[in-house]
C-alpha positions in Angstrom: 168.2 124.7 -196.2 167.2 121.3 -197.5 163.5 121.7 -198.4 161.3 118.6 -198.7 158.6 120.7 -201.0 161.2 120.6 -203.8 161.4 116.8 -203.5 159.1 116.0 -205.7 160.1 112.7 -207.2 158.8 111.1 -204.7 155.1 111.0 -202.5 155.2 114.3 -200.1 157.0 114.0 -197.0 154.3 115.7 -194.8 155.4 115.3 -191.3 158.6 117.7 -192.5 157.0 120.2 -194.0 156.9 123.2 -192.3 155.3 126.7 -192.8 159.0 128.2 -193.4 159.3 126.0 -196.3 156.5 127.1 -197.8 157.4 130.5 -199.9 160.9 129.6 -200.4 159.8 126.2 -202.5 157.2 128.2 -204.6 159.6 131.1 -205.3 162.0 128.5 -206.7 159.6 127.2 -208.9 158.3 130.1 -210.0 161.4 131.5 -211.0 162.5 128.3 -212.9 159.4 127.9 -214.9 159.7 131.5 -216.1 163.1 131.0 -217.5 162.5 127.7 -219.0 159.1 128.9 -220.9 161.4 131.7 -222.2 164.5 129.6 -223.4 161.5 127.0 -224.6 159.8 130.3 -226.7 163.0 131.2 -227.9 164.5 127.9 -229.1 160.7 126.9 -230.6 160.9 125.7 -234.5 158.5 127.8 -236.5 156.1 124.3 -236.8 156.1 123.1 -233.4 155.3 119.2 -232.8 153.5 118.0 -229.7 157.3 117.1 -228.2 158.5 120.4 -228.9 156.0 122.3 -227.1 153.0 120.4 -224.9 155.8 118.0 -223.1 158.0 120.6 -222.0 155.5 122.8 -220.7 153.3 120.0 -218.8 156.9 118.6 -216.9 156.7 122.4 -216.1 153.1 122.5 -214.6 153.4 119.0 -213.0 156.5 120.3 -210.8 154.8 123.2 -209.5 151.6 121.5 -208.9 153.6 118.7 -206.9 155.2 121.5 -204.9 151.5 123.4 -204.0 149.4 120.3 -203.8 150.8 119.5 -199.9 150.6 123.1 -199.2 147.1 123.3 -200.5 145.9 119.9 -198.7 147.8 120.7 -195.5 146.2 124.6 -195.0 142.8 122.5 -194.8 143.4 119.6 -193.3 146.1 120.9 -190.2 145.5 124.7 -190.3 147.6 126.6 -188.2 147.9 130.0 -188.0 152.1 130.2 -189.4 150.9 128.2 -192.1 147.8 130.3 -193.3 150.0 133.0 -193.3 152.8 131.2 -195.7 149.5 130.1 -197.8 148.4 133.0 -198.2 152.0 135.0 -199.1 152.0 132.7 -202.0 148.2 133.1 -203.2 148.9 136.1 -205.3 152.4 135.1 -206.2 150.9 132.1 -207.8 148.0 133.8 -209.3 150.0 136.6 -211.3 152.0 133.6 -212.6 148.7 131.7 -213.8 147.6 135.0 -215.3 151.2 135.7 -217.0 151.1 132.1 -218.7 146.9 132.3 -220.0 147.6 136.1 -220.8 151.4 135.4 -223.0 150.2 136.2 -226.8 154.1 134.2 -227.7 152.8 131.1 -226.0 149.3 131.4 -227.4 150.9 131.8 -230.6 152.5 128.7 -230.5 149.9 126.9 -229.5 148.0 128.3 -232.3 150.7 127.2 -234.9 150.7 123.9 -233.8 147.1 123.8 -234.3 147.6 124.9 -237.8 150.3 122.8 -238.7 150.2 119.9 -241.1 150.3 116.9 -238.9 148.3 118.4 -236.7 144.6 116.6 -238.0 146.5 113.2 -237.4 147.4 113.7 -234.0 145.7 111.2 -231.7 142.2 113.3 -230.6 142.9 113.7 -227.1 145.9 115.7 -227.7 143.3 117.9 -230.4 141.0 118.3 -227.2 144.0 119.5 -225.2 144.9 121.9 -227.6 141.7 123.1 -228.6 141.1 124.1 -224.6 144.3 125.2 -224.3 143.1 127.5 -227.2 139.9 128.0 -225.5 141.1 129.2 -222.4 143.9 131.5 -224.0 140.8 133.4 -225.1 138.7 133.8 -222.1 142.1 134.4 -220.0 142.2 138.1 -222.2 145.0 137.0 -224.3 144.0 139.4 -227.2 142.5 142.0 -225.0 145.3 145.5 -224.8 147.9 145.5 -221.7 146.3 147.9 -219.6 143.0 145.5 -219.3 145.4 142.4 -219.2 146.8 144.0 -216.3 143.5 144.3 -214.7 142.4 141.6 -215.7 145.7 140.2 -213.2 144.8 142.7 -210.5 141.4 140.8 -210.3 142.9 137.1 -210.1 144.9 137.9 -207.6 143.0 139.7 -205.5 140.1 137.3 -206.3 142.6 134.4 -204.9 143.1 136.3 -201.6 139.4 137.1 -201.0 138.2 133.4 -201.7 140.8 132.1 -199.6 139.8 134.3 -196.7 136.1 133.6 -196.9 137.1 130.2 -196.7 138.8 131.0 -193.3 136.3 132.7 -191.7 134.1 129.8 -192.5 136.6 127.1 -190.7 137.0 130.1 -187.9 133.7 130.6 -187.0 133.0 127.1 -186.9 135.6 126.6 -184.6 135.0 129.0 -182.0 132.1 128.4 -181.2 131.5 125.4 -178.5 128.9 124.9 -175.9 130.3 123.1 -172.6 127.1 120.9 -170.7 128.9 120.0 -167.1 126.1 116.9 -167.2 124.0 115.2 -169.6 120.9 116.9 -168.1 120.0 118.7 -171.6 121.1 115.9 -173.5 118.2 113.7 -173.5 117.2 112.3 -176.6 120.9 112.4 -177.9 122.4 108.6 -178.6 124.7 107.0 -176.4 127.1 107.0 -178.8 126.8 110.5 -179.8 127.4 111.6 -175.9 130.6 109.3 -176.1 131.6 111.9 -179.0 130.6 115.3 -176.8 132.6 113.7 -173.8 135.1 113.4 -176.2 135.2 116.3 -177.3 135.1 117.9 -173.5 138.0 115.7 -172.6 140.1 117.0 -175.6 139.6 120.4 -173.9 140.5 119.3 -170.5 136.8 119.5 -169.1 134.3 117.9 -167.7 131.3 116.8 -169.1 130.2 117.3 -172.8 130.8 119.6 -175.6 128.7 120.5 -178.5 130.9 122.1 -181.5 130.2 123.0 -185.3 131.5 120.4 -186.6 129.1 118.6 -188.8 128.8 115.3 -186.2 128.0 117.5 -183.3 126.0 119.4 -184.8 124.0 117.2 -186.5 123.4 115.0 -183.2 121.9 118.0 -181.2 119.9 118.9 -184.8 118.1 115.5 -185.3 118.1 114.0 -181.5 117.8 116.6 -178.7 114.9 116.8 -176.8 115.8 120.4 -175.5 114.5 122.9 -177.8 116.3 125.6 -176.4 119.5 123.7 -177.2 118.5 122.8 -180.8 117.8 126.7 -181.1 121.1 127.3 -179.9 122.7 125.3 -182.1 121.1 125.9 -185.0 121.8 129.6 -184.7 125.5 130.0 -184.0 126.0 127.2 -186.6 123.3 129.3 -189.6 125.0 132.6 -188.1 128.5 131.7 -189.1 131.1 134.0 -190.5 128.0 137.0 -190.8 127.0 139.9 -188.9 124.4 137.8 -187.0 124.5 135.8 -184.4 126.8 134.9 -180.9 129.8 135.6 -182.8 128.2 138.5 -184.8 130.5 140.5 -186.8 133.6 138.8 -186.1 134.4 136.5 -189.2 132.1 138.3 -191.0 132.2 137.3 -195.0 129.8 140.4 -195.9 133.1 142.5 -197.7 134.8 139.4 -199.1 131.1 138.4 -200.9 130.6 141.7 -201.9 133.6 142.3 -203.5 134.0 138.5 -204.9 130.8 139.1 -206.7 132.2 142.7 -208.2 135.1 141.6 -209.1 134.1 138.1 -210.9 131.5 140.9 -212.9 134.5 143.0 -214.2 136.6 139.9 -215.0 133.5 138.6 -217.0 132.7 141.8 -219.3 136.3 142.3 -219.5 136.8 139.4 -221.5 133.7 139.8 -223.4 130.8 138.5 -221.9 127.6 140.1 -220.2 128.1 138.8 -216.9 130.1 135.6 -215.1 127.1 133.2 -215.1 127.5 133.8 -219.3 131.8 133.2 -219.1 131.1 130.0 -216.3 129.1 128.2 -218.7 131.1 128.8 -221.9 133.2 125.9 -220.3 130.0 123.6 -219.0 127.6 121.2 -221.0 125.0 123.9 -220.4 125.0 126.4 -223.0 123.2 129.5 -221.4 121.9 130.5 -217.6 118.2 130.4 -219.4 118.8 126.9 -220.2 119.8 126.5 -216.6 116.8 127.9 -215.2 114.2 125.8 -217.4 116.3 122.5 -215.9 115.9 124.0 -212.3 112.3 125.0 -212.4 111.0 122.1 -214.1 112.5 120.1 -211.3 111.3 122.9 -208.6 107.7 122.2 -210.5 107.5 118.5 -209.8 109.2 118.5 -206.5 106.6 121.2 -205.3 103.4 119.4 -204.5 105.1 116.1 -202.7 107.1 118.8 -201.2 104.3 120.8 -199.4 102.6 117.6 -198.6 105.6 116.2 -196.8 106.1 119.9 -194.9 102.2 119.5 -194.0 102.8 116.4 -192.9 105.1 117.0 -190.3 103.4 120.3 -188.9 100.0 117.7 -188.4 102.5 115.1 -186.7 104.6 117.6 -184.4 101.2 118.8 -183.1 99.1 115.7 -182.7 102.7 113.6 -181.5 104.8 115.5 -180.2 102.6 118.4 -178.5 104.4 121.4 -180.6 102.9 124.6 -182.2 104.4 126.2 -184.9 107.6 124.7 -186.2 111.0 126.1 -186.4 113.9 125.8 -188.2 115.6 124.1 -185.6 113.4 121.7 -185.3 112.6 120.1 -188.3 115.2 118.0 -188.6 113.9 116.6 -185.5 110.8 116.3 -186.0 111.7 114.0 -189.3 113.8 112.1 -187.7 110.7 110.7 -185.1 108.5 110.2 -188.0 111.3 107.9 -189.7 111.2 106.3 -186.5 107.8 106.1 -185.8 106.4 105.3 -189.2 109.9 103.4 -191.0 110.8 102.1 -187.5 114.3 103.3 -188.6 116.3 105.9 -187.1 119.7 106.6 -188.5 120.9 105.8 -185.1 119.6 101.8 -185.7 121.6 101.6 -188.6 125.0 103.0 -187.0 126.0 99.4 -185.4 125.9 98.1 -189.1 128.5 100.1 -190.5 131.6 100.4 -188.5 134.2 101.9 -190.5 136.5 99.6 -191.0 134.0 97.1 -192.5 132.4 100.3 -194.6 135.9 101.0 -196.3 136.5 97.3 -197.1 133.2 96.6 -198.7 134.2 100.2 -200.9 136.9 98.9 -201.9 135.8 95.3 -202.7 132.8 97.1 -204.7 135.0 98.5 -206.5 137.8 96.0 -207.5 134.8 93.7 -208.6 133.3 96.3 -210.9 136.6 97.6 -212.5 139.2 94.3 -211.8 141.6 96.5 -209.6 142.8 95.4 -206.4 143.4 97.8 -203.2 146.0 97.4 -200.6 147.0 99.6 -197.6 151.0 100.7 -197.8 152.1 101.5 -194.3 155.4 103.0 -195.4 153.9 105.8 -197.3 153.9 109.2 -194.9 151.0 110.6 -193.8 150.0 114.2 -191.8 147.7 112.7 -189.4 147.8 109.3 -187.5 144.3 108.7 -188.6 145.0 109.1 -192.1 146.1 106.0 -193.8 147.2 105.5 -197.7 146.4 102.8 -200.4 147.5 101.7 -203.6 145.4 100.8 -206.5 146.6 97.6 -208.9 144.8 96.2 -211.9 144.3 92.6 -212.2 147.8 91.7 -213.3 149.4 93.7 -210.7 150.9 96.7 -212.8 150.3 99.8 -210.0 147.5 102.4 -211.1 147.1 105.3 -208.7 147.4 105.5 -205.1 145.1 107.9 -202.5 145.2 108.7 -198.9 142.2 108.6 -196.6 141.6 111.0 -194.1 138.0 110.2 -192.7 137.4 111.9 -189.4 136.4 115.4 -188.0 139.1 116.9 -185.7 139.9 120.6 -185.1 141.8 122.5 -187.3 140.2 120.5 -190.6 137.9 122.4 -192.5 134.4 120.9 -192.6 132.3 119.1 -195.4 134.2 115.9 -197.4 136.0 116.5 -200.5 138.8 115.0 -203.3 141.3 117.1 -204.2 144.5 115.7 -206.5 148.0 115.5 -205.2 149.7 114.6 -208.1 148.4 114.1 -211.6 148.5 111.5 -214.5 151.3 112.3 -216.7 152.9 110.0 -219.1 155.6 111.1 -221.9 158.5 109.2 -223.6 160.6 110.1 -220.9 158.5 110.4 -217.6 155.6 108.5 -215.5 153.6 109.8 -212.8 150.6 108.0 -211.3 147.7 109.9 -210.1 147.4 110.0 -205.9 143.6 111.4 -204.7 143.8 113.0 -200.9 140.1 111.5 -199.9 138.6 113.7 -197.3 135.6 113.4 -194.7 133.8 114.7 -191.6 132.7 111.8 -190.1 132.2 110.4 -186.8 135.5 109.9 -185.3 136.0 106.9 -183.3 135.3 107.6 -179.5 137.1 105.6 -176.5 139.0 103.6 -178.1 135.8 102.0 -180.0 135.3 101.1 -183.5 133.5 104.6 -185.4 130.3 103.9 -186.2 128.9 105.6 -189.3 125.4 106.9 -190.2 124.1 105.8 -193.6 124.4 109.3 -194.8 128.2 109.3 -193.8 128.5 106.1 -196.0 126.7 107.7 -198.6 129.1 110.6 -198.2 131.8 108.7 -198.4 131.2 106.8 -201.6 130.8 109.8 -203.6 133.8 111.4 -202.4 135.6 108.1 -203.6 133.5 108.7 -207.0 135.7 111.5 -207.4 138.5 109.9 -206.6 138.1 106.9 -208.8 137.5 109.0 -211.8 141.0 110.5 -211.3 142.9 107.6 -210.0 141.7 105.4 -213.1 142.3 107.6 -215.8 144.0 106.2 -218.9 144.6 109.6 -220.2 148.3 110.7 -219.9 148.0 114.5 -220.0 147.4 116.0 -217.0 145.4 119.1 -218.3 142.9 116.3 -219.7 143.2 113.2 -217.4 140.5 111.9 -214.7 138.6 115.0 -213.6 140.9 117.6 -215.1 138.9 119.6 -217.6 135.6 118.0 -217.0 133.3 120.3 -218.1 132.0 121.4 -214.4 128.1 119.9 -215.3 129.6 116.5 -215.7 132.2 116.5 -213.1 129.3 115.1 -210.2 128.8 112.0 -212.5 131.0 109.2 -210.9 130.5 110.8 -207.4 126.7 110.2 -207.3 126.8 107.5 -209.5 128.8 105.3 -206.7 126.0 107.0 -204.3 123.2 104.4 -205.6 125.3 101.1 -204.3 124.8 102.2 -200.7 120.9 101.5 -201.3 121.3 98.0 -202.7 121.3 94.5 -201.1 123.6 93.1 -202.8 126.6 95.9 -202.2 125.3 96.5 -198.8 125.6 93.0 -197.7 129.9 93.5 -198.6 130.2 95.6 -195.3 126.6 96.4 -193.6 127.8 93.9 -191.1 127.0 94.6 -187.3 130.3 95.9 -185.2 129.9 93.0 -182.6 128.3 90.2 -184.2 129.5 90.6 -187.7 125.8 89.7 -188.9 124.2 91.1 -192.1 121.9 93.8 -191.8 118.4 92.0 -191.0 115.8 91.8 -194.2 113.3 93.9 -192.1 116.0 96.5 -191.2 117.3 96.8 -194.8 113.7 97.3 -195.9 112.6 100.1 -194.1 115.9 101.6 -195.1 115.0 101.4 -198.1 111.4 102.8 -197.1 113.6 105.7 -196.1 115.1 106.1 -199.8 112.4 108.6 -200.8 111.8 109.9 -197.3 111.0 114.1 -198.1 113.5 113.6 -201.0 111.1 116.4 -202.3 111.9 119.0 -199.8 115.7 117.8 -200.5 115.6 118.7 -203.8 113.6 121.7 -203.1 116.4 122.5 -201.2 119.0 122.2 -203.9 117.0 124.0 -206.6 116.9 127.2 -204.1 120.8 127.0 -204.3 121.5 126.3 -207.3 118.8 129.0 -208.4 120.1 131.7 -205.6 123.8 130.9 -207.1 122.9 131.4 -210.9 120.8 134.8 -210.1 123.6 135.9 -208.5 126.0 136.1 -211.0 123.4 136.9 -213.7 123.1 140.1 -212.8 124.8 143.1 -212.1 126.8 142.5 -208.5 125.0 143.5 -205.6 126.4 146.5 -203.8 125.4 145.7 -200.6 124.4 142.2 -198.2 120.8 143.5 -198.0 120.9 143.2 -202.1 122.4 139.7 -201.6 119.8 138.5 -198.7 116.8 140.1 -200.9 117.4 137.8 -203.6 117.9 135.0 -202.2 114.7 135.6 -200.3 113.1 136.0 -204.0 114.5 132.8 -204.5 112.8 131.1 -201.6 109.6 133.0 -202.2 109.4 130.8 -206.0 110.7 127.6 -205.1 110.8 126.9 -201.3 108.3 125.6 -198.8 110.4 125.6 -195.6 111.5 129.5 -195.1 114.5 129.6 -192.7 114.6 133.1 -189.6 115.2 136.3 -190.7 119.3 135.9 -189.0 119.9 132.8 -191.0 123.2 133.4 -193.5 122.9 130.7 -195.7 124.8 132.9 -197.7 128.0 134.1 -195.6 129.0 129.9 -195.5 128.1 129.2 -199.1 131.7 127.6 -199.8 130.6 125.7 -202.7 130.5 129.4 -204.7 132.1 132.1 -202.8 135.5 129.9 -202.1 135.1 126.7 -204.6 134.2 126.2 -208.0 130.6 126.4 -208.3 130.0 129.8 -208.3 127.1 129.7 -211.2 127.8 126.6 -211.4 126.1 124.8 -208.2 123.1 124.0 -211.0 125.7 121.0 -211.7 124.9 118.5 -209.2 121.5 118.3 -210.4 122.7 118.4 -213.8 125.2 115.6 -213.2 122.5 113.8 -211.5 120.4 113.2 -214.4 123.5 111.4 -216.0 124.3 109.6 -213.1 121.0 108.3 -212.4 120.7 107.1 -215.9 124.0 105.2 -216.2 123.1 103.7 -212.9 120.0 101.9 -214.6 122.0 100.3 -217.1 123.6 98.3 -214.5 120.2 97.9 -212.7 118.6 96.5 -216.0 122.0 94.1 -217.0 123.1 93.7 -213.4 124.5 95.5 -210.8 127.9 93.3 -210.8 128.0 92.6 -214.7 131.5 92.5 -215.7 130.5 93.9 -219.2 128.6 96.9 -217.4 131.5 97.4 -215.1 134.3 96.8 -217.9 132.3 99.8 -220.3 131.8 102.2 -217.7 135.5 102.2 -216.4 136.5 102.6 -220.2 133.9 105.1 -221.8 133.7 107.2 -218.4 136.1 106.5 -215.9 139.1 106.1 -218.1 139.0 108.9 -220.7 138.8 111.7 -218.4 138.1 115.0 -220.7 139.9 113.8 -224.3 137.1 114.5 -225.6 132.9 116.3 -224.7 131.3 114.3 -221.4 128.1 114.1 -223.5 129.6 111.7 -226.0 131.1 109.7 -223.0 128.0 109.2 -221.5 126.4 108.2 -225.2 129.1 105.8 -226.1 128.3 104.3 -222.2 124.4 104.4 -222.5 124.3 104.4 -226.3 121.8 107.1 -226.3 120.9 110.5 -224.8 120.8 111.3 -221.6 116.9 110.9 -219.5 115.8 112.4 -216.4 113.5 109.5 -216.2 116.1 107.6 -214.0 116.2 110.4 -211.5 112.8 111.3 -211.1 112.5 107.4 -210.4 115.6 107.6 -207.6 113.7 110.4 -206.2 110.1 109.1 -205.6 108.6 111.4 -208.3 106.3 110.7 -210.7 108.2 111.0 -215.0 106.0 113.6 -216.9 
């Protein structure tokens, strides 16, 4: 059987893959790499050079990332049932392999003697950096530890892989069946036009009549902010804060109580089995951060200054709701609402007003054109390149003489079977030797608005603002100048950093002279007004207290968690997170909310004690932001040293000294405090 998987030469063929091709591709793999690292330990010269061992091995890892990367990207972009279970039949397969190659005391030996050998101090220092991880790694991967706690050590990875990957199905299931069908728009008042274009949609796709209210983020967010039916907002805001828990209209069903449990148990053995007291202490021996205290201090100093704005705001909105809008007590479901008629009432701005200035098409273009006048590239769609979805469309990055860079596909919509939130994941990596050349392609991923009848989509500024980091991420592994693929673009970033270029390409949504590239109206192809871009930007620091309120109590909740020994049961985990929200919150969700049973970002990605980081990353993207605001926010010299001392060098060497060589100091947090309408102490 001819397998397109194993054709890795060339961009993934997606629209041939099929779930039967799945374990057959990675079992070839597999097998080959093990049998080529052998003969390669076996033939090795006593002094290995960097050709000798580092080449060979990353031609190794590139081909079996090429194979899983479509797999991967397809199980959460066009989940199916057959290919969850093919995903999933290869999780441990691919873990025990991970585990064999961090845990081999030969390979680690090698790498050690080319550390030691002569020429090795004259090496160029990214391939020091490599090594030195690689070193790193070999260490907290229990390559000294005995066999019998190796062997554990591989139990845990694997069954670790299986468990994350099932939370993060329960997750996408729950949010998926769940709908509520309206035959009429009688309890949709309130809701835009546009948005009940997107619930007729919706019904239509289902063969009813009518409207239907989902999960996903741009139905659920339209009811949340816009519906004058309470009951409905209730509604909503239940099934979608009751997801994959024992609460709730679905309660029990895709419950993530066991997998979190167990998650949490198991990353607490891995961590004292490879020496440290818990796995907050082993997460940040690979972060900027050096300890979970120094963490803390960060995230209540920012908890300390957001406080007071933060009650006033909450205060603010109680007063309002009862002399405005005639309400009592507010709920959870309801603030959201009741902010967005004070932004209209007091801003005269509604996210809605803005919509008709950022069709999608016009958004993308004036991304693009931001970024080939800060970094001289050019962008240019390629129709012939294959794609899994009709609405997914792929580009090519050029510099200014036309030599190709990177390429990236763009999958902006929400559509079932896609798992929720936006994201950039790599589908193959920078990887230059004497004898090989592979660009780097990005898969850029969103929720947004989907166009509706055949119209134009229309996004809300926070879609664009969404949107823009995601392609953050992507520039800083498309534009990498680094050729090893354990070290280019965002490939062993220390976690802390890794949020810098995302939110640093946040702050050009907020400023005229971006905006006016694309912030054009749908119809009339005007520029946003002056009066409508101002009280945007009156919006800017619009309860940004309460936001970042909001983001301590995560990132707090998160690093508590695995500080301590693992909770043994969900009442431990929901009492703690409730000590959380009695230090640092204002708003207190209902006693059913799960925050915790969706919490992706750590019980299925890779912030678990590590959410602290976009905070963190914010303070240095916030500061290198003001060096363009204080030369210029188009200066080609600003533009030209940011794409070289932070874009371009990926993780050769600490993000710290990236940033200094960029800023030509240390870090501030006076930039951020300034971004967020709070007051530098």
């Amino acid at each position: 059987m001819s397998n397109p998987l194993l054709a890795t030469e060339s961009l993934p063929v997606f629209r041939s893959i099929r779930p039967e091709h799945v374990e057959p591709a990675v079992d070839t793999v597999l097998a080959e790499n093990r049998k080529a690292i052998a003969e390669l330990l076996a033939g090795l010269p006593e002094a290995p050079d960097w050709d000798d061992l580092i080449v060979p091995l990353e031609r190794l890892d590139t081909r079996l990332d090429d194979v899983w990367s479509p797999v991967r990207h397809l199980n959460s972009v066009m989940n199916t049932e057959a290919l969850r279970v093919a995903y999933n039949a290869c999780l441990p397969k691919l873990s025990e392999y991970a585990s064999e190659m961090s845990q081999n005391a030969e390979l680690y030996a090698a790498f050690d003697r080319l550390a030691r050998s002569p020429g090795f101090a004259t090496e160029p220092a990214d391939r020091r950096k490599l090594v030195q991880d690689a070193l790193r790694d070999f260490h907290l991967s229990g390559v000294d530890l005995p066999e019998d706690r190796k062997a554990r050590l591989r139990a845990i990875n694997s069954r670790l892989s299986a468990l994350t990957a099932r939370y993060e199905e329960n997750v996408l299931d729950a949010t998926q069946s769940w709908t509520r069908h309206l035959p009429d728009a009688t309890r949709l008042g309130g809701v835009p036009e546009s948005s009940r274009a997107m619930l007729a949609q919706n019904a239509r796709e289902r063969d009813l009549d009518g409207f239907v209210i989902t999960l996903d983020f741009p139905s659920y967010y339209a009811i949340l902010t816009h519906a004058d039916d309470r009951d409905l907002r209730q509604q909503v805001y239940t099934a979608y804060a009751t997801r994959a828990s024992d609460q709730g209209p679905d309660a029990g069903r895709f419950d993530n109580t066991e997998p979190m449990l167990e998650i949490l148990k198991l990353r607490e053995e891995k961590a004292q089995l490879t020496g440290f007291a818990h796995h907050a202490e082993r997460s940040l021996a690979t972060k900027m951060a050096d300890t979970p205290e120094t963490v803390e201090h960060f995230l209540r100093d920012l908890a300390t200054r957001a406080r007071a704005p933060a009650e006033a705001d909450l205060e603010d909105m109680r007063e309002y709701a009862r002399a405005s809008l005639g309400m009592g007590e507010l709920e959870a479901w309801d603030y959201g609402y009741v902010a967005e008629k004070i932004r209209a009432d007091r801003l005269g701005l509604s996210q809605e007003m803005l919509k008709p200035y950022f069709p999608a098409d016009r958004v993308v273009g004036g991304l693009f054109g931001l970024v080939e006048r800060l970094f001289n590239v050019r962008i240019t769609a390629d129709e012939n390149v294959e794609t899994w979805h009709d609405d997914v469309r792929y580009y090519v990055i050029r510099d200014a003489g036309g030599d190709e860079r990177a390429g990236f596909y763009f999958d902006l919509y929400a559509r079932s079977g896609k798992r929720g939130g936006a994201w950039m994941d790599v589908c193959r990596s920078r990887f230059v030797s004497r004898d090989h050349a592979q660009l780097p392609v990005a898969y850029m991923t969103c929720n947004s608005t989907p166009p509706v009848d055949g119209k134009a989509a229309l996004f809300t500024h926070d879609e664009v603002v969404t949107l823009f980091h995601e392609f953050g991420h992507g520039l800083h592994h498309m534009l990498t100048r680094v050729d090893h693929p354990e070290i280019a673009g965002i490939s062993g970033v220390e976690w802390d950093a890794v949020e810098l270029p995302s939110q640093f390409m946040e702050n050009w949504c907020w400023e005229r002279e971006a905006l006016d590239l694309f912030a054009r109206h749908h119809e009339t192809g005007a520029v946003m007004p002056e009066d409508l871009f101002e009280r945007m930007q009156g919006t800017r620091h619009f309860q940004t207290a309460l936001q970042l309120l909001r983001q301590v109590e995560f990132a707090l909740f998160d690093m508590r968690l695995h500080s301590g020994p693992a909770p043994e049961s969900a009442a431990a985990i929901q009492e703690l997170l409730d000590r959380v929200r009695d230090e640092v919150a204002v708003i207190r969700p209902p006693s059913f909310n799960r925050f915790q049973h969706g919490f992706a970002h750590i019980f299925a990605g890779g912030y678990a004690a590590g959410y602290y980081s976009y905070k963190w990353a914010e303070v240095l993207s916030a500061d290198a932001f003001a060096r363009f605001e204080e030369e210029g926010l188009f200066s080609a010299e600003v533009g030209a040293a940011y794409l070289q001392e932070i874009l371009e060098v990926g993780a050769s060497r600490p993000a710290l000294e990236s940033f200094k060589a960029f800023r030509g100091r240390e870090p501030s947090i006076d930039a951020l405090l300034r971004h967020s309408g709070l007051e530098a102490a």
